[in-house]
C-alpha positions in Angstrom: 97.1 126.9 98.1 98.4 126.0 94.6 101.3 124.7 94.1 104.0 127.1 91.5 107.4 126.2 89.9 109.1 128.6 87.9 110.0 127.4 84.3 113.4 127.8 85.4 112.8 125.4 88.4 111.2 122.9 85.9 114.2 122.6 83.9 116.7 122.0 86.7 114.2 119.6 88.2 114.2 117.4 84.9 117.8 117.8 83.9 118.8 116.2 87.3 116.3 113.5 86.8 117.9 112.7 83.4 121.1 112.9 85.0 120.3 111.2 88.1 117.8 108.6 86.3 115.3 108.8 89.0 113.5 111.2 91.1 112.0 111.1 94.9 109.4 112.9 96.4 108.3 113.0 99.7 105.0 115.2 101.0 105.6 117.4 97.8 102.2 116.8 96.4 100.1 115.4 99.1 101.3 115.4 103.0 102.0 112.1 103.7 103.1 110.6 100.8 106.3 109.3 99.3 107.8 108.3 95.7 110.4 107.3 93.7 110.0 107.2 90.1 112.5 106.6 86.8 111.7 107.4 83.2 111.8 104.2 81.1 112.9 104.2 77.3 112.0 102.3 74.3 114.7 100.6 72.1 114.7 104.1 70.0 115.7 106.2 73.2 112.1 107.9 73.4 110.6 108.1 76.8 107.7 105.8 76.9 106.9 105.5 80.9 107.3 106.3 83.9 107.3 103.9 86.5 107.1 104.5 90.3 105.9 102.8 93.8 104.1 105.3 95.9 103.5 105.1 99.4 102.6 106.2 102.6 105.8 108.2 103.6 106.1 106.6 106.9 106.5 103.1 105.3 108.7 104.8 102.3 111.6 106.0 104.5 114.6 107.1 103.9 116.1 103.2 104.3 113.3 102.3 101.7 113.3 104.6 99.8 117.3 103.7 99.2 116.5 100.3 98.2 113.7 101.3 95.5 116.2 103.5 93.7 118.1 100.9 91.9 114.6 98.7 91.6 113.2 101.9 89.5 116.2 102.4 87.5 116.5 99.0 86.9 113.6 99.3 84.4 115.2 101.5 82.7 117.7 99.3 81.9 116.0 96.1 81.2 116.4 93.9 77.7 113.3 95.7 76.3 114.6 99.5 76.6 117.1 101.8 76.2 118.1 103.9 78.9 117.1 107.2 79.3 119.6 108.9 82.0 122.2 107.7 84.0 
């Protein structure tokens, strides 16, 4: 079955991730499988990457899953970039 999101969806979705300056998904794609991801930013403020660790959801629990959140983020705020959200 395919997944759908509305455009509408889409747009909430990404605002929060700017606002938030990360996103998680568990099982949202494939059954089984956990993420968390954060936009990083050049010097300019443009987007450039993403970067994310992607796992097996039963190792990426919800205690791991926790401590990845500032790792990802922390990209996004390293000597090379700008941040993007957050």
């Amino acid at each position: 079955m395919p997944l759908t999101t509305s455009p509408a969806e889409l747009l909430a979705h990404l605002d929060k991730i700017r606002s938030d300056g990360f996103t998680v998904s568990v099982s949202e794609q494939l059954f089984g499988i956990a993420s968390v991801s954060a936009p990083v930013g050049a010097a300019d403020g443009t987007r450039v990457a993403v970067l994310g660790v992607t796992g097996p959801a039963d190792a990426l629990n919800d205690t791991q899953i926790a401590r990845l959140i500032p790792e990802v983020r922390r990209a996004n705020h390293s000597r090379h970039t700008r941040p993007v959200a957050g």
